[in-house]
N, C-alpha and C positions, 0 to 999 in steps of 0.2 A: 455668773451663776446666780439663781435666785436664790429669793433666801426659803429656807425648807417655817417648817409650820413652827419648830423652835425657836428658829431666831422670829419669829413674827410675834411670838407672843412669852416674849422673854422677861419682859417686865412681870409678867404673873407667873412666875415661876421663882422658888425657893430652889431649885437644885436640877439635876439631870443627869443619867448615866448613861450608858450602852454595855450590858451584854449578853452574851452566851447564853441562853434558856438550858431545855432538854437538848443532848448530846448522845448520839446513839452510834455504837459501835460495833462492827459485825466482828468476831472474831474465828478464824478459820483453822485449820491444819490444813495448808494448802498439798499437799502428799498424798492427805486421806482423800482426797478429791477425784482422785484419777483412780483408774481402775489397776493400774502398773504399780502406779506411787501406795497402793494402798494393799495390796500383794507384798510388796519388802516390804514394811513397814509392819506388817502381821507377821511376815517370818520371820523378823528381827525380834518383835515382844512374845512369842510365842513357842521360838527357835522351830516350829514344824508347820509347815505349809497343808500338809494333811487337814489340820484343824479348820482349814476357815472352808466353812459351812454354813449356812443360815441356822442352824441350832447352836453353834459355838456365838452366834451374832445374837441371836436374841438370849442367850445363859448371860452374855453379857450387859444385856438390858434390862435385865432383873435382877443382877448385882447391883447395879444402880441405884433398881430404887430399894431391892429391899437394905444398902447401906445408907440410903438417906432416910428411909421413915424409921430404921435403930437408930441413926442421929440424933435426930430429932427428939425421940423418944426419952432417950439417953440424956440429954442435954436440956429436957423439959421446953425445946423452939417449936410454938404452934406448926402446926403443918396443914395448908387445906389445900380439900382438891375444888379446884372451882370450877363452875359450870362455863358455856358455851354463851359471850355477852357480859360476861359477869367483869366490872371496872376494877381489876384488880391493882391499881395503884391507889383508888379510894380506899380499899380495903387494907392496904399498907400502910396510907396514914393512921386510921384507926388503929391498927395496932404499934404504930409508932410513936402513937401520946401516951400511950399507959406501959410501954415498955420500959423494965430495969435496968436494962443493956446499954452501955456507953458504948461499946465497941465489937465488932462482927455481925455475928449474923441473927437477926431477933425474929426473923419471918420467915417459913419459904411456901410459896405456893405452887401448884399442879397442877398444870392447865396441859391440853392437849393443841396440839399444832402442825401444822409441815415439814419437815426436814430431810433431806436426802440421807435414805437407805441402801446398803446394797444388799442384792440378789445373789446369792449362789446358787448355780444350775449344779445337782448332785451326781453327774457323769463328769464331765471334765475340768468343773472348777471355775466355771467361765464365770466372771463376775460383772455385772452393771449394775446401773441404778435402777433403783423400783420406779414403772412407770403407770400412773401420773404419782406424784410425791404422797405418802400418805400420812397419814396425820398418826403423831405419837407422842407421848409424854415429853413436855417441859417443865424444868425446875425452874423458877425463880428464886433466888437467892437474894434477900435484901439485908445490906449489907450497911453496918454505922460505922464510916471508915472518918477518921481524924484528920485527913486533908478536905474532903472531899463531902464528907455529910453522909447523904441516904444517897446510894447508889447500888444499881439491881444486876443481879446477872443470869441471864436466862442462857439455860444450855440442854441438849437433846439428850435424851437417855443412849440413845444407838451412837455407836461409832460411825462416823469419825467425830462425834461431841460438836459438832459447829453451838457457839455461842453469841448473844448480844450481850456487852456493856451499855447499861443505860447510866448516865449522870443528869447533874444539873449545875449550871454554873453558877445559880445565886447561891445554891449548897457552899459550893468551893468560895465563892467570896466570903458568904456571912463566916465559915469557918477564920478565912486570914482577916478578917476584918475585926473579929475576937481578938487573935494573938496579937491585933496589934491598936488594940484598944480604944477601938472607934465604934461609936455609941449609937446603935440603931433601933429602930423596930421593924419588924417583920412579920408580914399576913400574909401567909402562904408561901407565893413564890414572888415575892416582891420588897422595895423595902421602902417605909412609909415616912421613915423619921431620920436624918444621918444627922450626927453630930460633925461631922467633915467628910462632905461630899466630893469633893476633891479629890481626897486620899482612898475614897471607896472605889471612885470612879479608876483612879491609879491600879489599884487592885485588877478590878475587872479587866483593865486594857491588858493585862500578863493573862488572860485567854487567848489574845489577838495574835499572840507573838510567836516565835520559832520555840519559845523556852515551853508551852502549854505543849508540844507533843513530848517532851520528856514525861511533862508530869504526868497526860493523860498514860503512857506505857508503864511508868510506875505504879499508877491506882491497878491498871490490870493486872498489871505479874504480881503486886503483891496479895490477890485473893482468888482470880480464876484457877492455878494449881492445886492452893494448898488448903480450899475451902469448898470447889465445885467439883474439879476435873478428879479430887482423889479419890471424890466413890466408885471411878469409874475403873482410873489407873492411879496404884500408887506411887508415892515419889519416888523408888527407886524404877517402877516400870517405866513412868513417864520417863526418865532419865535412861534409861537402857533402851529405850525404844527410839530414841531423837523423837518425842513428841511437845512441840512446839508451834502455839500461837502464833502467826500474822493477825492484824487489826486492822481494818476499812475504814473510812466514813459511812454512814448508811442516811445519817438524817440528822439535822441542824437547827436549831430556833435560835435566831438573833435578834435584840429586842432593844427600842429607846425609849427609857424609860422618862417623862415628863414630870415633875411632883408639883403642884400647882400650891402657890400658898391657903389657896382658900380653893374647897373642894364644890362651893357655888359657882366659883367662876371656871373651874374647869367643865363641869354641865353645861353648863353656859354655851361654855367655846367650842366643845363635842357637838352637843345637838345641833349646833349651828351648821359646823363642817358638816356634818350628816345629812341636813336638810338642807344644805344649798351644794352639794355632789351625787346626794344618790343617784337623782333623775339622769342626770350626765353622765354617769356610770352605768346606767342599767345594759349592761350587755345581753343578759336574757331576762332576769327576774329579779326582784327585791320582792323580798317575804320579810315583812315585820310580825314576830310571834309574841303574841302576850299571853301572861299569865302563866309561863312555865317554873314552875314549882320544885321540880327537879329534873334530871336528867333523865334523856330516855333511856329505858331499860334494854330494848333493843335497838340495831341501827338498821335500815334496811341495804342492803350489801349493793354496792354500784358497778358495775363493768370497768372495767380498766382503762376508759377511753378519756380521753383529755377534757376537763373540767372546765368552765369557764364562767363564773357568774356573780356575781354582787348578792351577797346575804348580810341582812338587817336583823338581828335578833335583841329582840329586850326581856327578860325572865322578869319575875315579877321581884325579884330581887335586885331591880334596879340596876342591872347592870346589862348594858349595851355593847353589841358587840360588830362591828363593822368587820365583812370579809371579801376578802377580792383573791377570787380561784384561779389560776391559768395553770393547768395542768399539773407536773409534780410540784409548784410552788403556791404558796398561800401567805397573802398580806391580810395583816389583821389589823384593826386598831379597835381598843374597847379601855376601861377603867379598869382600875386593880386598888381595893380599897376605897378612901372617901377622897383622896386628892391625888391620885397616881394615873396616869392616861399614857397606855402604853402603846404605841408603833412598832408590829414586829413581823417578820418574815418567816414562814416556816419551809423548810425545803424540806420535802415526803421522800426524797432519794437525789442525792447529792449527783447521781449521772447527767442530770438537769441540766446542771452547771456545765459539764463538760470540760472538766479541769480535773480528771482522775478524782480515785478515790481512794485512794491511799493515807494511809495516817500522816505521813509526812504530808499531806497537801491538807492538812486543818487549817492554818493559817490562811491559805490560801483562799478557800471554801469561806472561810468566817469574813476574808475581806470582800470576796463576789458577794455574799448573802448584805454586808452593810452596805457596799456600791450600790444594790437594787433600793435597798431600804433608805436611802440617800432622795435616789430617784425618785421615787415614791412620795417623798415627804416633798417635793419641791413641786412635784405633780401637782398635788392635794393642795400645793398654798398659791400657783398658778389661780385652779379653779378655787379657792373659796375668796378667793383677790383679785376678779378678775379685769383686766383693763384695756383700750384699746385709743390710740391716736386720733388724732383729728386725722392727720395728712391718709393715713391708712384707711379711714373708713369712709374717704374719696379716693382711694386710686383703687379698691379692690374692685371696683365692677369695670377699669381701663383694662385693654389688653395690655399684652408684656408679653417677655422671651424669654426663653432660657436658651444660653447660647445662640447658635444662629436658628433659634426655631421658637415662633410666633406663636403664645397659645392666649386665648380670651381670659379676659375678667371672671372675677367669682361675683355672683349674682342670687343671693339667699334666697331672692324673691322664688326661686326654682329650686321645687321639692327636690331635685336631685343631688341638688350642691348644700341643699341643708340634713342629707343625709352622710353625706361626704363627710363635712362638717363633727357633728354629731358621734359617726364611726371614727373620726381621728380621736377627737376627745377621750373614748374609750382606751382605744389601742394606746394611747399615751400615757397612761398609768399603768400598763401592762409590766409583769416582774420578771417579762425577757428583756437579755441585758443585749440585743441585737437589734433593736428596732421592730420593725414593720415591712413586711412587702406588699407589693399588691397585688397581689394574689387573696393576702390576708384581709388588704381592706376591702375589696370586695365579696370576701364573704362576710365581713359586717355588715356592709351595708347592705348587701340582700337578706342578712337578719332583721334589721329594722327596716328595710321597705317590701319584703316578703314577693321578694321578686324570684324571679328563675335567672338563672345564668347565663341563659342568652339576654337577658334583658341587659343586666347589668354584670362582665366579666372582667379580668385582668387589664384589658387592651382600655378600655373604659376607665379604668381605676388608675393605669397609669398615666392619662392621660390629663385628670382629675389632680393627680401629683405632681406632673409640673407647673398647672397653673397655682398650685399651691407654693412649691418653691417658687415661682416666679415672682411671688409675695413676700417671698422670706420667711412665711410659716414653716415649712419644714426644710429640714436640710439632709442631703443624701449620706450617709456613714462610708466616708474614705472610700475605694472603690467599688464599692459590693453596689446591690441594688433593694440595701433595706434602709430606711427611711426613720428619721424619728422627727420629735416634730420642737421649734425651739421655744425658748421662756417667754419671748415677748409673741410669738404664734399663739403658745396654747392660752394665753391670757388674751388674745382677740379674738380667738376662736367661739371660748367661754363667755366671753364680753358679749360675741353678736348673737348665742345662743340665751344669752339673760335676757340680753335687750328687747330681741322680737317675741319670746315665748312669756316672758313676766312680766312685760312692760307696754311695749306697745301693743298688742293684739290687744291685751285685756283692759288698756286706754281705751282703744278704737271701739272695741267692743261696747263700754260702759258708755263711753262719749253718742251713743246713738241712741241709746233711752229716754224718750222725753218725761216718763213719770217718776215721779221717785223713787228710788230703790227702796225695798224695806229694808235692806241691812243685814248681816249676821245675827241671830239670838245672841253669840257669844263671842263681839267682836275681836281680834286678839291688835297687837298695835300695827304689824302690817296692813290688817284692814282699814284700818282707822288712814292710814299713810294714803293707799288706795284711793278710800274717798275722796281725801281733801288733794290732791293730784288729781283726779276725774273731775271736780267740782273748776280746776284750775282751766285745766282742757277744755272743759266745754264752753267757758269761755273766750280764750284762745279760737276756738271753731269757731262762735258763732263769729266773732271777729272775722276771722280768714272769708267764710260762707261756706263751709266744710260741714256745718252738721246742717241735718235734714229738719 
């Protein structure tokens, strides 16, 4: 196994954690779901089946709120309704710094949304869902819970109340990290300073485990009834009616946290990674943004089609943010404070994973999310280390076999295999934990060589793939027909992709100029490196009789 970008750069490092970020939970009445299930369930809290109507359905919608905005009222807890865009967890810190409140509820906000409604037709009774979903009132309920920190709970005004728990895991650490008297600092959602790293990190791993779905079940039951669900129902109706939560996974951020002793040399070791992978990375685009001051106020809303791209941002606030998109999942690595460089994985919907999504499968989910973020990190230290043999970079243009079947040498000198090339290197940092087929690598590679499909198809790509295992760059995944590619591959891969694009061509190139260069205005030390290697070459050449 290689070594990932931690242990590469361990000596600069004061400390290191892993965990849990945002934690997002669906919570259901799986009964109120069905059209049968949600029929008893009204005749049981109602005892008369007559009543349910779409005016009995929405009476109960404005019970809702009008017993949240008396709450509120009552209790002197802001209450706003906020607009469409509007970042209402910014909004929640502000009012979470100058908040009295040690414990419940100090916030709630109004935001409108989707949520499944039902329809009653007024002849028969016939009940379904409203079709398409329409958009109505959500409560957020921000909540200063004692295990747990700030954690929010948003729930629909209409029946059947579907809700999300939202959490955060460095909440839940910096809390047990209190009780048990370990000395930190903390900026934002990070922590900057440990007095015993160790024991924090100890902490965090009890996210990882079977014991964190007790707790996560505990934080729910003890505030979704007796704080959200009873404007709607109260405790004795919830309890007369069998009205009762199930809880989902919905969405995960798993994060490794790096503290550099000196917040120069972690600059340092980022920009580096950054500028010697983006180019190798670029699957469709890298956009470097400067001079962003704040966040946009709107987003522009995207289709639901599978994402795939490399984003470079830098705000002028100095802080960088490397992203790698493949569809429900998202690899980030960016700084957190002056010495903190964070490596983390976001999963936008846990179906991704394809490991259920049931509250009982959190451990499971948090160990897939670190597995990718594993891969990831050893990806990254392949390409910013990258190396290749002598013996290897003479047999790779000999023919070879796989099995009893004879395919040719790899040969860069042709555009074709240096797109091959190129498209592996991508697909090798990808945050599928299944590999690669080729199917998939030929549509990379007709992304970067902007070909049509008959140019370059499947049959092509796989053909591409075993001269490539024949090399021992990649290796095929147990019996299936998807591919990944191995440590000492993607570090030859990277090697011949340096060699010929930063090195030799731009030799050859300089090496043919008889007058003298004038130079950069603003030379930086790569250039200066350049020169006096070109100045070396050219003599070299005239030696050989190679330059003109």
């Amino acid at each position: 196994m290689p070594e990932s970008l931690s242990d590469r750069y361990a000596e600069l490092l004061s400390g290191n954690y892993d965990c849990a970020d945002r934690i997002v939970l669906n919570a259901y009445f799986r009964m109120g779901h069905t059209a049968g299930g949600f029929r008893v369930w009204w005749r049981t809290l109602t005892r008369a089946e007559e009543t349910l109507d779409n005016t009995h359905l929405m009476r109960m919608a404005g019970r809702f709120s009008r017993r949240v905005h008396g709450y509120a009222k009552a209790e002197g807890i802001p209450l706003v309704h906020c607009q469409a865009g509007q970042h209402k967890h910014e909004l929640a810190e502000e009012y979470l710094a100058k908040t009295q409140i040690r414990q419940g509820v100090f916030l709630i906000l109004v935001g409108r949304a989707q949520a499944p409604v039902w329809d009653v037709t007024t002849n028969h009774h016939h009940i379904e869902p409203k079709r398409p979903m329409p958009y109505v009132n959500h409560y957020s309920f921000h909540i200063l819970d004692p295990e747990w920190g700030h954690i929010t709970i948003k729930i629909s005004g209409h029946p059947p109340f579907p809700a999300q728990v939202i959490l955060n895991g460095h909440e839940y650490v910096a809390c047990q990290a209190a009780k048990a008297a370990i000395r930190f600092t903390k900026e934002g959602n990070c922590f900057t300073e440990i007095s015993d790293a160790a024991g924090l990190a100890r902490i965090a791993d009890t996210l990882s485990g079977q014991q964190a779905i007790g707790r996560l079940c505990q934080v729910c039951e003890r505030w979704i009834y007796s704080t959200c669900l009873c404007f709607a129902l109260e405790l004795e109706e919830q309890k007369r009616s069998g009205f009762h939560y199930q809880y989902s996974n919905y969405q995960v951020e798993y994060s490794r946290n790096l503290i550099f002793s000196s917040g120069r040399d972690m600059d340092q070791v980022f920009q580096a990674l950054i500028d010697r992978s983006r180019v190798l990375l670029d699957l469709q685009t890298v956009k470097t943004i400067l001079g962003y001051q704040q966040r946009p106020k709107f987003h522009r809303r995207k289709k639901n089609s599978v994402q795939w791209e490399v984003t470079v941002e830098k705000p002028a606030y100095d802080l960088t943010i490397f992203k790698l998109h493949c569809g429900r999942l998202t690899l980030k690595i960016y700084t957190k404070g002056e010495r903190v460089l964070r490596i983390e994985i976001v999963v936008h919907n846990t179906a991704a994973l394809q490991c259920g999504r049931s509250l009982e499968k959190f451990p499971q989910i948090l160990m897939l999310a670190r597995d990718i973020l594993q891969r990831f990190m050893d990806a990254l230290s392949c390409i910013d280390q990258c190396f290749i043999a002598d013996s290897m970079l003479e047999e790779l243009p000999a023919p070879s076999s796989v099995g009893k079947t004879k395919v040719g040498g790899i040969d860069l000198n042709k555009a074709r295999m240096r797109w091959v090339v190129e498209a592996l290197i991508a697909l090798s940092v990808s945050p599928s934990a299944q590999g690669f087929t080729a199917s998939e690598l030929a549509r990379q590679v007709r992304l970067l060589s902007n070909q049509a499909e008959s140019d370059y198809g499947p049959r092509r790509a796989a053909y591409d793939l075993k001269k490539l295992r024949a090399k021992n760059i990649l290796q095929r995944i147990a019996q299936t027909r998807r591919y990944e590619s191995t440590a000492s591959g993607l570090r030859a891969m990277v090697a011949l992709v340096v060699l010929r694009n930063k090195a030799i061509k731009p030799l050859l190139a300089a090496a043919q100029r008889r007058r003298k260069p004038r130079g950069a205005q603003n030379p930086r030390p790569i250039d200066r490196h350049y020169e006096t290697i070109r100045m070396a070459m050219q003599g070299v050449f005239d030696e050989l009789g190679l330059a003109a």
